[in-house]
N, C-alpha and C positions, 0 to 999 in steps of 0.2 A: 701087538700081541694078537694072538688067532683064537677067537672064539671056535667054540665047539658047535653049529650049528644044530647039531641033536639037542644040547641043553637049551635049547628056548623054546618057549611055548610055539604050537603052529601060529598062531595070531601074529604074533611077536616077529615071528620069521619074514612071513608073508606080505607083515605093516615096513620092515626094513626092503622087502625085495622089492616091493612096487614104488616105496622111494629111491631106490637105485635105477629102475628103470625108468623111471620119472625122470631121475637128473640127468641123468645118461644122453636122454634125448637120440640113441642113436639109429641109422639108417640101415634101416632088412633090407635094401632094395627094392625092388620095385610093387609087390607085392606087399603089403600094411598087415601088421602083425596084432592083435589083439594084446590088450593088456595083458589078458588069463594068458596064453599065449606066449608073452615076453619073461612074466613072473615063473611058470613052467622049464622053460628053458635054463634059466639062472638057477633053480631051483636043482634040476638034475643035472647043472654043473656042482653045486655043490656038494651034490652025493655020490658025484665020480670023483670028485678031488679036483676037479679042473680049475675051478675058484674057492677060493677061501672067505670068509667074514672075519673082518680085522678089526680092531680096538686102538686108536692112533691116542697114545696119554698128550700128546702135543695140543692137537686140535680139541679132543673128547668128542672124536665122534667112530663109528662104526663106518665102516667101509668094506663094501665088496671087491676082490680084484682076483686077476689068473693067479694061479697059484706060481706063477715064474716071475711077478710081479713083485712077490711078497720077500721082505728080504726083514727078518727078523731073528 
């Protein structure tokens, strides 16, 4: 199911985006990207639609992904 990320606190938001990029663990190339940096980017994917925040009843947990990802 697809959370609304408008409906959560900024806090809320922020504490889920930087544990995705936390898990994420992935590679910008050769240039090292700042945390604020990685958090920003995910962040204005989600306010162009590019990624969604998901709700999986399966696992209970929240998930970032592309929005071509999402098949609900």
């Amino acid at each position: 199911m697809m959370i609304p990320w408008q409906d959560l606190p900024p806090e809320t938001l922020d504490n889920l985006i930087e544990s995705f990029v936390l898990r994420e663990g992935t590679d910008y190339g050769e240039q090292e990207r700042s945390m604020e940096q990685k958090v920003a980017d995910v962040k204005r994917q989600l306010q162009s639609g590019e990624a969604v925040l998901v709700w999986s009843e399966l696992h209970e947990t929240v998930n970032i992904m592309a929005r071509g990802q999402f098949r609900g």
